[in-house]
Wavefront OBJ file of the C-alpha trace (Angstrom):
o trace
v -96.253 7.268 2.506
v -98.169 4.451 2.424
v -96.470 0.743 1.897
v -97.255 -0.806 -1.555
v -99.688 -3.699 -1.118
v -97.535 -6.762 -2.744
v -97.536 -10.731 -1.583
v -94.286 -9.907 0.693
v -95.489 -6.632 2.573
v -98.797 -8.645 3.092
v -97.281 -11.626 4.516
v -94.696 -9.506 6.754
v -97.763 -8.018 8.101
v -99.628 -10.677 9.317
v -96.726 -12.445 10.968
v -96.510 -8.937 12.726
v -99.972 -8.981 13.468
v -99.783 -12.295 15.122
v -97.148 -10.706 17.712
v -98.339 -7.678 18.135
v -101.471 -9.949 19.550
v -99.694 -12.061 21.263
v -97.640 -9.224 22.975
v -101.323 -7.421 23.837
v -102.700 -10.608 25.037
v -100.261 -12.934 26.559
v -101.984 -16.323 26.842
v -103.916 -15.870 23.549
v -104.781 -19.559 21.509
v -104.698 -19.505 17.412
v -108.559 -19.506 17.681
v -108.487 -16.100 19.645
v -106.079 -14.906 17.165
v -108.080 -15.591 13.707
v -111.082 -14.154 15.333
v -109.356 -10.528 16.537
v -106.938 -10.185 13.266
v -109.713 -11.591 10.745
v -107.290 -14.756 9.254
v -108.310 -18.246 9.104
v -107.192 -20.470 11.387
v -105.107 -22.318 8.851
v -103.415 -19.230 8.061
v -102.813 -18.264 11.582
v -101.346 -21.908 12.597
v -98.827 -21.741 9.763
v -97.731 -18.445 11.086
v -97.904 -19.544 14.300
v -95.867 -22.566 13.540
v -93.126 -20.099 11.778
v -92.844 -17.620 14.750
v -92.601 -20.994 17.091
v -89.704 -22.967 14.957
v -87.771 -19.186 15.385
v -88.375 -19.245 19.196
v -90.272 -15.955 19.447
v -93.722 -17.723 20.726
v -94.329 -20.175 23.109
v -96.453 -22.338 23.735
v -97.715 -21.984 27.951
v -100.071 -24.871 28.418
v -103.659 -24.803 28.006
v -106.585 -21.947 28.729
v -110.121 -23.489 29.717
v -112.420 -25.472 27.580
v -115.405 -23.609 25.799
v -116.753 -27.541 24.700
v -114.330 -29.727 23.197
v -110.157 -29.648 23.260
v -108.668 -26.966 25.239
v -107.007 -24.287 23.406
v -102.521 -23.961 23.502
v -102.128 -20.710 24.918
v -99.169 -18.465 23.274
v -96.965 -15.868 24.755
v -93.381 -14.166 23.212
v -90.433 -15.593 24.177
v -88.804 -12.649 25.985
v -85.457 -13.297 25.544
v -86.160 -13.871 21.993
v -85.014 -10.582 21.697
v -83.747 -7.184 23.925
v -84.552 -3.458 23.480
v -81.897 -0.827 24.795
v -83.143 2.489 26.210
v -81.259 5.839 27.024
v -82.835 9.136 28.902
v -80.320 11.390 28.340
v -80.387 14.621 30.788
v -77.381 17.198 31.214
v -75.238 15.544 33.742
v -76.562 11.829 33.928
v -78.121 9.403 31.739
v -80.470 7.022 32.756
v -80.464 3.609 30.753
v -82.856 0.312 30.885
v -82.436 -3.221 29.048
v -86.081 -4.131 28.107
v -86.623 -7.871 26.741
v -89.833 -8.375 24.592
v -92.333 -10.148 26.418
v -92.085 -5.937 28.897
v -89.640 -7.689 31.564
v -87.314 -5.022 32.686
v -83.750 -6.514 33.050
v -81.764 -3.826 33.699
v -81.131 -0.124 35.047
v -78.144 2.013 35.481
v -77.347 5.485 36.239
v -74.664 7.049 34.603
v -72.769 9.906 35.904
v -71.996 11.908 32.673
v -71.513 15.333 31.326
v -73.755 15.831 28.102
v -73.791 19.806 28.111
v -71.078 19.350 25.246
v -73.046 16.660 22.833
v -70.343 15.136 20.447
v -67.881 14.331 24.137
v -70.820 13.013 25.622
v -72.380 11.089 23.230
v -68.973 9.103 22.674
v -69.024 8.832 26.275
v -72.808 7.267 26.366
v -71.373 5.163 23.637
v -68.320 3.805 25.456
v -70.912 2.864 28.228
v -73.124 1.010 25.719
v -70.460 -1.077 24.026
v -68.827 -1.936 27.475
v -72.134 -3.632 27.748
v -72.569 -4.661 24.010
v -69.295 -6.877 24.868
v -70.057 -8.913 27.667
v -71.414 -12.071 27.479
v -75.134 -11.205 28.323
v -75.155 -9.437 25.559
v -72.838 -10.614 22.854
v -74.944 -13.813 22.675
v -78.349 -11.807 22.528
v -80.646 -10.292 19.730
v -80.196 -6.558 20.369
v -83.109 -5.056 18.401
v -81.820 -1.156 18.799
v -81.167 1.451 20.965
v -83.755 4.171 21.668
v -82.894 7.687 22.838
v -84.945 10.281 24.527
v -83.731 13.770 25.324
v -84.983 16.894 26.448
v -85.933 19.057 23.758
v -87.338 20.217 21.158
v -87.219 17.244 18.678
v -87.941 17.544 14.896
v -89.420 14.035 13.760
v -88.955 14.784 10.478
v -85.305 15.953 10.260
v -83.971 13.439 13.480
v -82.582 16.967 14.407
v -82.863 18.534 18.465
v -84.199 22.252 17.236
v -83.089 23.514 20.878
v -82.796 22.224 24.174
v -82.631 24.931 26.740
v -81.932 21.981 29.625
v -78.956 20.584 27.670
v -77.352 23.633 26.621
v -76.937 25.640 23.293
v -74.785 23.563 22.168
v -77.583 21.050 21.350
v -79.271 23.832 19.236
v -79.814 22.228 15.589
v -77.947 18.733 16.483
v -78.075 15.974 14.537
v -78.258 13.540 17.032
v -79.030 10.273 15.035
v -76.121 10.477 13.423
v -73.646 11.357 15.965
v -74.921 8.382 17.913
v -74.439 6.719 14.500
v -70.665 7.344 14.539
v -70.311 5.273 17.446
v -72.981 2.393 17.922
v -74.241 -0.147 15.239
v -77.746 -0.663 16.403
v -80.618 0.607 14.861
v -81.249 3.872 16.791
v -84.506 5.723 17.609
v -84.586 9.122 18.939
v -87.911 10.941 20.537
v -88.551 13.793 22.801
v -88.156 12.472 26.430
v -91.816 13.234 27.868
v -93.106 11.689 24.681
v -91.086 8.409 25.151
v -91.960 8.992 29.152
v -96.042 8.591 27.585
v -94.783 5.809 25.293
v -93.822 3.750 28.072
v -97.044 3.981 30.274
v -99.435 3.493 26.637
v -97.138 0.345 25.522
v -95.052 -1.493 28.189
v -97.359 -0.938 31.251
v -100.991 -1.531 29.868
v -102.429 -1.505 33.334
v -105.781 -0.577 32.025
v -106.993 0.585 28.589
v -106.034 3.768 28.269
v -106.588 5.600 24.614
v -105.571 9.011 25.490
v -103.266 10.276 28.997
v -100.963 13.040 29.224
v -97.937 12.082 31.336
v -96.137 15.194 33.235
v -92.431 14.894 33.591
v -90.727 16.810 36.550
v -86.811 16.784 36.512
v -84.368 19.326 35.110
v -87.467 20.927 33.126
v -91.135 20.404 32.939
v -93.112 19.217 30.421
v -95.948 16.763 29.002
v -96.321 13.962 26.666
v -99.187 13.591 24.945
v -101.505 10.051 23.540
v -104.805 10.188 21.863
v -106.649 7.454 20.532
v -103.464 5.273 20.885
v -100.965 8.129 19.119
v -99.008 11.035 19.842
v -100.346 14.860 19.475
v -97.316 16.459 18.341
v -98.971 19.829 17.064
v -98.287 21.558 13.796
v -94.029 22.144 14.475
v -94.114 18.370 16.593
v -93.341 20.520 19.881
v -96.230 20.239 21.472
v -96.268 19.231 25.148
v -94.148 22.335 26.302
v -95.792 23.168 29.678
v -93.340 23.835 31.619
v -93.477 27.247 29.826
v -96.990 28.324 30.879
v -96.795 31.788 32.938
v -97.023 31.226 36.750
v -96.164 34.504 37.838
v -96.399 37.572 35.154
v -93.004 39.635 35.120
v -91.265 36.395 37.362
v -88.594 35.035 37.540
v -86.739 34.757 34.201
v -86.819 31.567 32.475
v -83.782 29.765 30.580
v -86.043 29.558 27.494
v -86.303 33.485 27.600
v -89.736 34.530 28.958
v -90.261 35.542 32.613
v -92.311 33.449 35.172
v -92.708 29.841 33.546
v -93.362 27.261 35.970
v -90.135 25.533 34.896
v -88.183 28.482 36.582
v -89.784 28.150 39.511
v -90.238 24.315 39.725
v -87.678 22.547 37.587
v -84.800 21.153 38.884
v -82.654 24.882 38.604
v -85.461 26.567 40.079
v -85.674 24.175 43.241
v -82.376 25.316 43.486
v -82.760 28.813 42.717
v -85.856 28.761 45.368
v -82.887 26.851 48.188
v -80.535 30.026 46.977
v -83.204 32.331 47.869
v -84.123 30.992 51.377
v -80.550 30.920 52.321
v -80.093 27.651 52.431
v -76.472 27.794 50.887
v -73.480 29.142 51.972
v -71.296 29.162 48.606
v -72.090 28.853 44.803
v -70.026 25.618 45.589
v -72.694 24.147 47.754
v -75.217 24.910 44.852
v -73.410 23.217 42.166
v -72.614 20.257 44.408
v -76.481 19.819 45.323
v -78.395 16.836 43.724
v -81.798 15.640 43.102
v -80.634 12.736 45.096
v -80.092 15.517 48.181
v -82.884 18.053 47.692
v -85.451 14.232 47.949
v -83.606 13.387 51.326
v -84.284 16.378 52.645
v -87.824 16.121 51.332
v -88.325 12.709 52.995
v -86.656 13.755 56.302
v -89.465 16.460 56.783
v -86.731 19.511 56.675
v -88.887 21.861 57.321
v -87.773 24.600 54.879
v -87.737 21.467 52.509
v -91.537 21.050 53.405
v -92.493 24.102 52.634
v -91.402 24.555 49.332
v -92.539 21.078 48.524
v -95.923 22.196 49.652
v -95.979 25.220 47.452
v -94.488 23.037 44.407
v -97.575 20.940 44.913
v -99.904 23.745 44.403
v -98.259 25.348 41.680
v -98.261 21.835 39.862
v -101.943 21.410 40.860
v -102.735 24.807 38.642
v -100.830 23.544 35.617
v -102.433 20.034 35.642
v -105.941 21.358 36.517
v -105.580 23.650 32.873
v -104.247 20.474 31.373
v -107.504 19.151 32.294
v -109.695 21.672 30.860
v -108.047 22.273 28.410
v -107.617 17.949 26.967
v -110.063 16.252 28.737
v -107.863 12.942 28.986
v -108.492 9.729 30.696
v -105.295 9.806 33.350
v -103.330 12.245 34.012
v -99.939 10.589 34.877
v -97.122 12.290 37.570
v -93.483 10.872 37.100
v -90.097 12.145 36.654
v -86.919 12.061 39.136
v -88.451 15.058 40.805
v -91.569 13.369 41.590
v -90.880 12.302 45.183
v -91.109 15.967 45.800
v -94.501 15.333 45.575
v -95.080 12.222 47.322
v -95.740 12.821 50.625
v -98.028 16.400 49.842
v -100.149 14.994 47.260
v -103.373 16.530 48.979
v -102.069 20.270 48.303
v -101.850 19.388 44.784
v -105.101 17.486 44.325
v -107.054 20.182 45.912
v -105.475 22.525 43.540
v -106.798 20.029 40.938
v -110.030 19.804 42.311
v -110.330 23.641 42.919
v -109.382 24.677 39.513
v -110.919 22.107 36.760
v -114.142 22.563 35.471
v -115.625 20.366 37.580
v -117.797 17.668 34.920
v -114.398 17.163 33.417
v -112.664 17.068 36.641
v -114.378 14.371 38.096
v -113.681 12.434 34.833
v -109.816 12.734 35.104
v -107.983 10.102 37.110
v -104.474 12.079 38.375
v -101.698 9.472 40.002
v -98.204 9.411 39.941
v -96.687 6.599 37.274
v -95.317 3.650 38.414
v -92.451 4.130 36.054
v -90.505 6.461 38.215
v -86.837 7.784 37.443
v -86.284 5.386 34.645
v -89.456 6.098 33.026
v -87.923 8.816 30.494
v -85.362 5.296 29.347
v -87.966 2.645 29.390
v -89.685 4.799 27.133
v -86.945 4.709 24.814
v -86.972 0.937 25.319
v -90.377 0.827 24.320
v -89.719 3.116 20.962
v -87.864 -0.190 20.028
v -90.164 -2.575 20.925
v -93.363 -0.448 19.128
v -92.153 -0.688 16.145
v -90.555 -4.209 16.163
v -94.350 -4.885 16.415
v -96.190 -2.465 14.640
v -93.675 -1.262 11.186
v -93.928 -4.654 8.807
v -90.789 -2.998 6.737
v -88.557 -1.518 9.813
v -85.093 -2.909 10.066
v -86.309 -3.700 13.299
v -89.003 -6.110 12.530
v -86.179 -7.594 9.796
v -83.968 -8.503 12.486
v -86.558 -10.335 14.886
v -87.350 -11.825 11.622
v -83.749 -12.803 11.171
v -82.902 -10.947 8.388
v -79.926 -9.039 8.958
v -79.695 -7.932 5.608
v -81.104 -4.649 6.073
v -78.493 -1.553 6.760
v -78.584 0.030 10.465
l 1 2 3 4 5 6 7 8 9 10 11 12 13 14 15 16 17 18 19 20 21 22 23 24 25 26 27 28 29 30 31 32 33 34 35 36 37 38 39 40 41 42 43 44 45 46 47 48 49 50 51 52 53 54 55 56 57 58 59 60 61 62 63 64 65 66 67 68 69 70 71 72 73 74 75 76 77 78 79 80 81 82 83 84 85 86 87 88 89 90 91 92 93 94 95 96 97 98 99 100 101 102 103 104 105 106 107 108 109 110 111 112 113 114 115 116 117 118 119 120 121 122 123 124 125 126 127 128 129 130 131 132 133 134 135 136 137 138 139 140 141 142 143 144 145 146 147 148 149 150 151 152 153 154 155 156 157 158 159 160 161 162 163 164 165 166 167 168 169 170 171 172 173 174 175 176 177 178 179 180 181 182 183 184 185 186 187 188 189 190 191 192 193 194 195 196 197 198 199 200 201 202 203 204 205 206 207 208 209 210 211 212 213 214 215 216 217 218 219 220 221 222 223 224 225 226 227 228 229 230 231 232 233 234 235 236 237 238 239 240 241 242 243 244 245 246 247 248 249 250 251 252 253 254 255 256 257 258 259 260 261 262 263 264 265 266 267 268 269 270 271 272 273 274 275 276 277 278 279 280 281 282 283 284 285 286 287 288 289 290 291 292 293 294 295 296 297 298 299 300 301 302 303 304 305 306 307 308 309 310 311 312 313 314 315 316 317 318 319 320 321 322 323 324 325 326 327 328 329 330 331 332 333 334 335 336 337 338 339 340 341 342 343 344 345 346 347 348 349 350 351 352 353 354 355 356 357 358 359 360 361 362 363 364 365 366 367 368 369 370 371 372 373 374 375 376 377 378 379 380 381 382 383 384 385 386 387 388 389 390 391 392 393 394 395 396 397 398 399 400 401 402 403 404 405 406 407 408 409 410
């Protein structure tokens, strides 16, 4: 629904237009800043002037002359205000503490159990207000906390419809407000390959990108998807659901219920499965004991069965990116995930796979790399659902508290 155009949504705006600018463009002067948002300059230096006397710009010295004075360049003040992020898989979570100038202040692993949601969610919880109370924090604007989890997500209800890499009991959860129960923080939930594309669109910016798909490897396998600076989300909001693409016809079964997805094969249970298979274990113990952390040493020591299946991975990955390509056409194609460094060290298998199999004048358009982002991109992507719509959603709670009006209910 569209916002109703009044004196107070208009002026909310253009402050938030002036940092969404100034995020985009650190180093930006007032006369940059009427020109690109279409205010005059009066206008822009009272805002300017407002955002300054609340510490969320700065003034950074001066940019070069174009004839005449040289201009005050502006950037945020990044500890104006923090964003909180949480990946959450089915026996860790991964969280980040994101300021808003994009620093990255924090990371931590957490070993927990969330195949049963409502213990683990008071769990995450516990961990987040342990933090919440120390000083760091206590004296710091905490815009919100965003969440992303494996799943099917329904944007519309807040609900998870099913996540077969939680567990069933995630089936139909209404996650928003069991988080709700225990944290006071404005709290945004989103699929996790979605937040995963969220982060490389809006907290890396290494280039101007307007559409990417980013593949995420870990427990499951799927894609996020961004064009023209959005998400696709398809007609139920599920799209991006790759990792259930056939490999093998009549294969291995799947936990989502078909036979021969890639996920089977090359998500984190079928790595195992694959180990289990080759005789690599000598009890169910040793299987359940087995981490991602183990399975990428023995990767990066060369183990030759290790190699092997890493090889294969590659190629099988190379097929599903190569139909990606045909099938979307994007800009970059981005690799991340905590099962990436599978890939690492056999990235030619998969890019001749690429190569081989896209039609080759879209192909050769298509830029495929592994992100930057690593393991924690799935919670810096939850950072950055925060942060997106502190600067882009003129009548969020969000943007009310960097405004410092606390008046609005979390």
């Amino acid at each position: 629904m569209r916002a109703p155009v009044n004196s107070t949504y208009v002026r909310k705006a253009n402050r938030q237009k002036v940092l969404k600018q100034v995020y985009q463009r650190p180093g930006i002067s007032r006369q940059d800043l009427a020109e690109e948002i279409g205010l005059t300059p009066p206008a822009i230096s009272g805002i300017v002037k407002s955002w300054v006397g609340q510490m969320v710009i700065v003034e950074e010295g001066q940019g070069a002359s174009g004839g005449g004075r040289r201009p005050v360049c502006l950037a945020l003040r990044g500890d104006a205000a923090w964003a909180l992020g949480a990946e959450i898989s089915r026996k860790q979570v991964r969280f980040s503490v994101v300021n808003l100038s994009r620093k990255i202040l924090e990371q931590h692993e957490w070993d927990l159990d969330m195949t049963d949601p409502e213990e683990g969610v008071a769990d995450l919880a516990a961990k987040v207000n342990e933090l919440l109370a120390e000083k760091r924090f206590a004296d710091q604007l905490i815009l919100g906390l965003g969440v992303a989890a494996a799943g099917l997500y329904d944007v519309n209800s807040q609900c998870i419809r099913r996540s077969v890499n939680l567990g069933p009991a995630w089936d139909q959860l209404d996650l928003l407000n069991l988080l709700k129960r225990h944290i006071s923080l404005p709290i945004r939930i989103e699929n996790n390959s979605n937040a995963c594309a969220l982060a490389e669109f809006f907290l890396i910016q290494e280039e101007k990108i307007s559409e990417l798909v980013w593949i995420h490897l870990g427990e499951g396998i799927s894609a996020g998807l961004i064009q023209d600076g959005r998400w696709v989300r398809g007609r139920s909001n599920y799209s991006g659901e790759i990792g259930h693409i056939t490999l093998h016809a009549k294969g291995r079964l799947c936990n989502c219920g078909n036979e021969g997805c890639i996920e089977a094969y090359w998500g984190w249970n079928g790595i195992k499965k694959t180990l289990e298979e080759e005789g690599y274990f000598q009890s169910p113990g040793e299987i359940e004991k087995f981490t991602m952390k183990d399975w990428l040493d023995l990767v990066a020591q060369e183990d030759p069965l290790a190699v092997r299946i890493a090889k294969e991975m590659g190629k099988d990955i190379g097929k599903i990116v190569a139909q990606v390509v045909n099938v979307l056409n994007p800009t970059r194609v981005f690799l991340g995930g905590p099962l990436r460094g599978t890939l690492e060290y056999y990235l030619d298998d998969l890019f001749h796979v690429v190569k081989e199999e896209s039609f080759p004048d879209i192909g050769k358009e298509t830029k495929v790399t592994f992100s930057i982002l690593a393991k924690y991109a799935g919670s810096l992507g939850a950072c950055s659902l925060i942060l997106q719509e502190a600067l882009q959603e003129p009548q969020s709670e969000i943007f009310a508290l960097l405004e410092g009006d606390d008046s609005y209910e979390v």
